[in-house]
N, C-alpha and C positions, 0 to 999 in steps of 0.2 A: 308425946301425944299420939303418935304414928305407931309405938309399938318398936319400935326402932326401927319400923321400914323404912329405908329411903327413898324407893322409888314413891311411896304413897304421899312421904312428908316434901317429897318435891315440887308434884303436881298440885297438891293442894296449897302450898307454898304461891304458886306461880298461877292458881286458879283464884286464888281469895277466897278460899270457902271451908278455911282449913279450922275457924270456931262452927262454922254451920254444922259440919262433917261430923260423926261421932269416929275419930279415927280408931278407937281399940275395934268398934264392928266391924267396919272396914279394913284393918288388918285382919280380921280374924277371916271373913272370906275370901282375902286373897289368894292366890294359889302356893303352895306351901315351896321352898326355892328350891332350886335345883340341888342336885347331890355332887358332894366335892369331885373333880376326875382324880379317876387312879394316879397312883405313884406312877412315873416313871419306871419304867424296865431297868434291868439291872444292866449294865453294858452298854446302853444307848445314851448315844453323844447328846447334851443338850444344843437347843439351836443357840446361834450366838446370836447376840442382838440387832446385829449388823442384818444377820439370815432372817430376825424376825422382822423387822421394819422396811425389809426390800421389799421394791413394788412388786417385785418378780413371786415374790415370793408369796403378799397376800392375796395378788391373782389366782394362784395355783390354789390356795385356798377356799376362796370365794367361790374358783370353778367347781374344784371336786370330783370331778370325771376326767377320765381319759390322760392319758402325758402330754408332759407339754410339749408344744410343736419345736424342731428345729428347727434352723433357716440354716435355707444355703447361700451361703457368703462367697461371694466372690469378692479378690482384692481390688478396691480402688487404686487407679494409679497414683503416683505421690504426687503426679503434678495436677491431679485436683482433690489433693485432702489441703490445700491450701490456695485459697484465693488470692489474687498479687491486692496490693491497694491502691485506692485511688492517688493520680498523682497529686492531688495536693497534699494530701495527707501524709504520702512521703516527703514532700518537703518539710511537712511542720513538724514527722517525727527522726527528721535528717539528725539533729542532734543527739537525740534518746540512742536513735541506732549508733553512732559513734561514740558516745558513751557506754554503751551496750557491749561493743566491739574492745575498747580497749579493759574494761573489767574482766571479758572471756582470756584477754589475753594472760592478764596478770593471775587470774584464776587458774591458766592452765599451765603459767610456771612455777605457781606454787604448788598444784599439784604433782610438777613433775619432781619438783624440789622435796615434797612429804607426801608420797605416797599415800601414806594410812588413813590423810583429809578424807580425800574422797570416796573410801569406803564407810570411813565413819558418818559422813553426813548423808550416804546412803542408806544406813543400817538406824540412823535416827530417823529420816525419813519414811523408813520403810514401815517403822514403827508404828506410826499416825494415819495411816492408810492403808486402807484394802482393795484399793481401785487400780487395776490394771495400768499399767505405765509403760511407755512405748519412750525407747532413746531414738531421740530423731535425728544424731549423727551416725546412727546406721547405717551404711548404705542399703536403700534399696536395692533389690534382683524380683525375678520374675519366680512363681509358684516351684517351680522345681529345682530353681538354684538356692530357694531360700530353704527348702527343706533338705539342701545335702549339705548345706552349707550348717543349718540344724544338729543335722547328724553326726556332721564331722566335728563342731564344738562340745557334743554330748559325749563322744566318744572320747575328745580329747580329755576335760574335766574330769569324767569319773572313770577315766584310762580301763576302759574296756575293749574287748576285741571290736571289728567292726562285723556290723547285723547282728549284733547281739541281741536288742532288742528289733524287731521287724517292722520298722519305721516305712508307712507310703512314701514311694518316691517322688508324688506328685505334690500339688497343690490340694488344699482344703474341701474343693470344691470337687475336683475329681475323684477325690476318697467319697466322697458325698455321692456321687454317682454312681460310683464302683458297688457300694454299700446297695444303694436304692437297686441298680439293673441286676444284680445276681444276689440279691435277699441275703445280703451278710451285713454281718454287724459291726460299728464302725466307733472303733472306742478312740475318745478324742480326750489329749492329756496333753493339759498349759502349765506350762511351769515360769517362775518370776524369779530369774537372780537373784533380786533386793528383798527377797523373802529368806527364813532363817533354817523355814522347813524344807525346804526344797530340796535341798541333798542329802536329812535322812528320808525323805519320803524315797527319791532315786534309788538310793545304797540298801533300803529296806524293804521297797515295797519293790518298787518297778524291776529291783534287778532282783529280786527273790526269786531262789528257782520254782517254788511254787507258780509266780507269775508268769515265769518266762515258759512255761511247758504250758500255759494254758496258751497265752496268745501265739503260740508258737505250734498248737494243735492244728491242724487240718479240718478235722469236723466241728470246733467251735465255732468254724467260720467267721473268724476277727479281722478285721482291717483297722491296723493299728495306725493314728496320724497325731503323728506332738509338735508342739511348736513354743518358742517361748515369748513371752508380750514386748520383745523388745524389737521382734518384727512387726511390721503393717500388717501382714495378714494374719499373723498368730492372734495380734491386739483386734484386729474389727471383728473375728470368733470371738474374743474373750468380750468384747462391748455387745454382741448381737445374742450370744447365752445369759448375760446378763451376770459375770462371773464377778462375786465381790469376793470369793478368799481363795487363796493361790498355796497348795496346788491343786492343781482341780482337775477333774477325769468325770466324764458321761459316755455311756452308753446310748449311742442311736442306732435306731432301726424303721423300719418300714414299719407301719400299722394299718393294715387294708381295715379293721374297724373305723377308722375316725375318715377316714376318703382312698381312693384307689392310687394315688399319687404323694402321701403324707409321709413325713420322717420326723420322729418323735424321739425326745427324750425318754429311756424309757430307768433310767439310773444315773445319779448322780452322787460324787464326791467329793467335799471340800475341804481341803487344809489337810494335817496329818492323818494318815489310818495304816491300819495295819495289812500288810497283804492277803491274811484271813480274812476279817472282815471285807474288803475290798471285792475278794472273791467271791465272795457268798453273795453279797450285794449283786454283783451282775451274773452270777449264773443261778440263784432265784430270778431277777428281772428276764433273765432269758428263757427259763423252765415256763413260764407265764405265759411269752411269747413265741414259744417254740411251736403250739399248733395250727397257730394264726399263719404262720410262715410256713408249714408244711403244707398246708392249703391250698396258700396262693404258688407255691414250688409244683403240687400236683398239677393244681390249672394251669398254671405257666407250659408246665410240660405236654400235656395232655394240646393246650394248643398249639406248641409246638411239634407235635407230631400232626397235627391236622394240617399244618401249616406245609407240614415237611410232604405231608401224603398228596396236600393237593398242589404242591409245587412239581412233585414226579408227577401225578397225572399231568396238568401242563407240561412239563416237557415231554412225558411219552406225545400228548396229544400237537404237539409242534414239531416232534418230530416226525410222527405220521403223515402230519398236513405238509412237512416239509419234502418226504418221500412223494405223493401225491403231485406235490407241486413237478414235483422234479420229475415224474414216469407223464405227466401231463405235457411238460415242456417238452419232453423228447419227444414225447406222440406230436407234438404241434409242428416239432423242428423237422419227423420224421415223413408228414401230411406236407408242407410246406415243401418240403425236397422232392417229394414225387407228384406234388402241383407240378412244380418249377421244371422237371424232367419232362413230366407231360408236355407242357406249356411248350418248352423248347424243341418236342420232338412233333408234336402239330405245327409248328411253326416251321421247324425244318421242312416235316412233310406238305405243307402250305408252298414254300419256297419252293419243294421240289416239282409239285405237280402246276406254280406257276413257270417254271421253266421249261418245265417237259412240254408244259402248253405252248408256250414261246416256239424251242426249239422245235415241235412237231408244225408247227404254223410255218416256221420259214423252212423247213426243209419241206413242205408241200411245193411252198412260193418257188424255192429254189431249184427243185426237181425238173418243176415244167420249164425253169431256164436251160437246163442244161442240152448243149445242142447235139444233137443225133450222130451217131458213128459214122464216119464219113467208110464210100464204099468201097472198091476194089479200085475204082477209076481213077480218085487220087493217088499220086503217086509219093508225094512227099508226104504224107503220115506218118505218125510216131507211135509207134506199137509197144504199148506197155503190158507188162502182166504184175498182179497184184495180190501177193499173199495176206488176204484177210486175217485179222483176230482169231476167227471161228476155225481157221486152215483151210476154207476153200478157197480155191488160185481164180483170180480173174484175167482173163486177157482182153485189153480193148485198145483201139485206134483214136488217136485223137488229133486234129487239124493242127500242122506244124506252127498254125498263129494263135491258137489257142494256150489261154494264161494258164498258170501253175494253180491259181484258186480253184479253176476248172475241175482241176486233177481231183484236189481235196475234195470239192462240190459232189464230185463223180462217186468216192468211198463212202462220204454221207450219206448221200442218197441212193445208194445200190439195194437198200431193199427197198425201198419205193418206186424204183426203174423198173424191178423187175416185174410190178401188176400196174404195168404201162396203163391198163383202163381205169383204174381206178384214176388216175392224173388226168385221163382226157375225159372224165364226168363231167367235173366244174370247174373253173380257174380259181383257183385257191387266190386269196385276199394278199396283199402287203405284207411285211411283216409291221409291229407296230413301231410309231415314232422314236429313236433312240436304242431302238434294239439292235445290237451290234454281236454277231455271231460267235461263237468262240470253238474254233477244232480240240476234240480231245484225243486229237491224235497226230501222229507224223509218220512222212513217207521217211526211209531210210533205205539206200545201196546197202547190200550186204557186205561185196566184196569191189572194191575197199569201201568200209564204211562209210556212206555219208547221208549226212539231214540233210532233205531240201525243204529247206523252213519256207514257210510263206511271210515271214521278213523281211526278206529280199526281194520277194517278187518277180516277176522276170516271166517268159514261154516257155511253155514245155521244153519245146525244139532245144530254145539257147542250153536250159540248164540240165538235163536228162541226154538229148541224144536223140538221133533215129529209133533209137528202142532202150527197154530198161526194165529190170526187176528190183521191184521195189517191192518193202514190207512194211505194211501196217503199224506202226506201234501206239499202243495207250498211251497218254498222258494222263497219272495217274493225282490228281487233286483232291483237296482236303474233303470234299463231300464224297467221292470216291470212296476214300478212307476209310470212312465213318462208316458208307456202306456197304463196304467189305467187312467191318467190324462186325457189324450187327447182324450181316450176313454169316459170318464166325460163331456169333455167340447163339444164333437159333441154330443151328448143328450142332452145337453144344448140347444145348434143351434139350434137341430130338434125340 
């Protein structure tokens, strides 16, 4: 009645209206069907059924755009890909487990008894399934022991040199980086024991010299990383690509089209192929993405020389400020010292002119002490004569009871004796409280030498004699010194 349309004989079926309808009309306006798709290409693999009915696979469909995304994987640790169980439930499967336990055992002396068991129920096994399979008395190791540990069973098996093929030495996830931070391409190849293809895919493809001269080129920019699923980390790659047939090899890379941070599938291959085609497959997928990545390598660079240029401006400009700093410290260090000189030579001069005040205040006081040159009439005086500093000689008489202070009193004050009027003006003042005089100088006998210190104390008379020639001498002290110094170094100047 439909014309043999189905979809019209179904709706009207399931509307009730299919006597109402005249369906030849109604087919005749329907839109006439689509036209068969072409044959198939000659050399292209069909998908397998498994490739058609994976979710993976009718996403990539449905989407339509763009590759699909990688993930970066990182290995869980083994001791949480298994949860422990609760304790009762271990007691209630205490049995199972010891039933469990003595089957392994009898299992693994038959194996050791007929070897060929357990490759044959591998090999049946392997037949029924395309899903990645991980042996869990593997031991674990960490990302880089598991892929030398990789390399060195690869090597052994198909007894090649070792690097022959340029296996990463790291973990999954640092190839994944390496790839993303320096825009290389990161071909990632799982292989499965329990699979049949797996060592002519090795023997034919992976160790062809055609292949090994590509990934082994320098400007292909390959980062080659294999693993096989009977690792943890090989397997959680092979569960997270979504990998149903073994052996299987993808091409990832960077795609700054799909986001500035993305790593995409951008070719894949599953099961046998030949190393031709294998080729072609990822260096078309590369020729594709090859301007995409010269792009983001220009910008990369381009900001890395901005990066680089205004990193020299900072540092020239740090080191200018550092120079600055440094001619400024010395000017402060430089300002600070000739404070500090100043400071200390006001301060000297301070000292000096209060002392020179002092001393000129008591040798006033002390001048109009000293008592008048007894005259011809005494007859016991003691007649001294006295070679000044300057070389002029003094001769003077002085009272045989008259002290040795006297003496010294007498050289102090002899140029103030000499403008006798000036002393009988005004009675000069005290000197002040605690002011306690100090001689810079000593009398000294020439021949034979001797000091009459006023340490001792003592009269004229006793320690001198009826008469005496006596000399002057400085006692020369540390302010002295300094002003002999500085008296030195303006001679100097001038």
């Amino acid at each position: 009645k439909c014309q043999w349309n189905a979809q019209i004989a179904i709706t009207r079926f399931f509307d009730g209206d299919a006597d109402t309808v005249d369906p030849a009309a109604e087919a005749a306006r329907a839109p006439p069907p689509p036209p068969p798709p072409p044959p198939p290409q000659a050399g292209r693999r069909a998908e397998t059924l498994m490739d058609s009915i994976s979710p993976r696979a009718s996403t990539s469909r449905s989407r339509g755009d763009g590759p699909d995304a990688a993930p970066r994987v990182v290995p869980t640790p083994e001791s949480q890909l298994t949860h422990p169980m609760p304790f009762p439930f271990s007691i209630l499967l205490l049995p199972f487990k010891f039933t469990y336990a003595i089957f392994q055992r009898v299992f693994s002396t038959t194996a050791y008894l007929f070897p060929f068991l357990p490759r044959l129920f591998a090999r049946f096994w392997s037949g029924r399934t395309s899903h990645p399979s991980r042996d869990a008395g593997r031991r674990p190791l960490n990302p880089r022991d598991t892929a030398a540990r990789f390399m060195r069973e690869f090597e052994e098996e198909y007894s090649v040199p070792h690097n022959t093929l340029p296996f990463h030495e790291g973990g999954y996830a640092q190839a994944f980086d390496l790839a993303k931070r320096d825009l290389k391409y990161l071909l990632v190849v799982l292989l499965s024991p329990e699979h049949d293809d797996t060592a002519p895919f090795v023997r034919e493809t992976l160790l062809s010299p055609d292949f090994l001269d590509f990934v082994k080129e320098p400007k292909t920019n390959v980062v080659l990383w294999g693993g096989t699923v009977q690792d943890a980390e090989a397997y959680q790659v092979a569960s997270a690509l979504n990998v149903t047939r073994f052996p299987y090899a993808c091409l990832i890379v960077h795609t700054p089209a799909v986001s500035s941070t993305s790593m995409s599938r951008i070719a894949t291959s599953s099961g046998p192929v030949t190393a031709q085609d294998l080729l072609a497959k990822l260096q078309t997928a590369m020729q594709k993405q090859c301007q995409e990545l010269e792009g983001i390598r220009r910008q990369r660079q381009e900001q890395q020389a901005s990066r680089s240029l205004r990193q020299e401006q900072e540092s020239a400009y740090e080191r200018s400020l550092a120079q600055d700093r440094e001619k400024a410290r010395v000017r402060r260090e430089e300002e600070a010292e000739r404070e500090k000189v100043g400071r200390e030579e006001r301060e000297r001069g301070e000292r000096r002119a209060e002392t020179g005040r002092r001393v000129a205040a008591w040798r006033r006081w002390r001048a109009q002490g000293i008592a008048s040159e007894p005259g011809s009439e005494v007859k016991d005086a003691v007649r001294i004569s006295l070679r000044l500093p300057s070389g002029e000689r003094v001769v003077r008489k002085f009272r045989a009871e008259a002290e040795l202070e006297g003496l010294y009193a007498f050289v102090e004050c002899y140029d103030l004796l000499q403008n006798s009027a000036e002393l009988s003006e005004k009675e000069a003042p005290e000197p002040e409280a605690g002011y306690e005089h100090e001689y810079k100088f000593r009398l000294v006998s020439p021949m034979p030498r001797e000091v009459y210190d006023l340490e001792k104390g003592g009269r004229i008379r006793d320690r001198i004699g009826r008469s005496g020639n006596l000399i002057v001498e400085k006692i020369v002290g540390e302010e002295d010194e300094e002003e002999e110094e500085e008296g030195d170094e303006g001679d100097e100047g001038e």
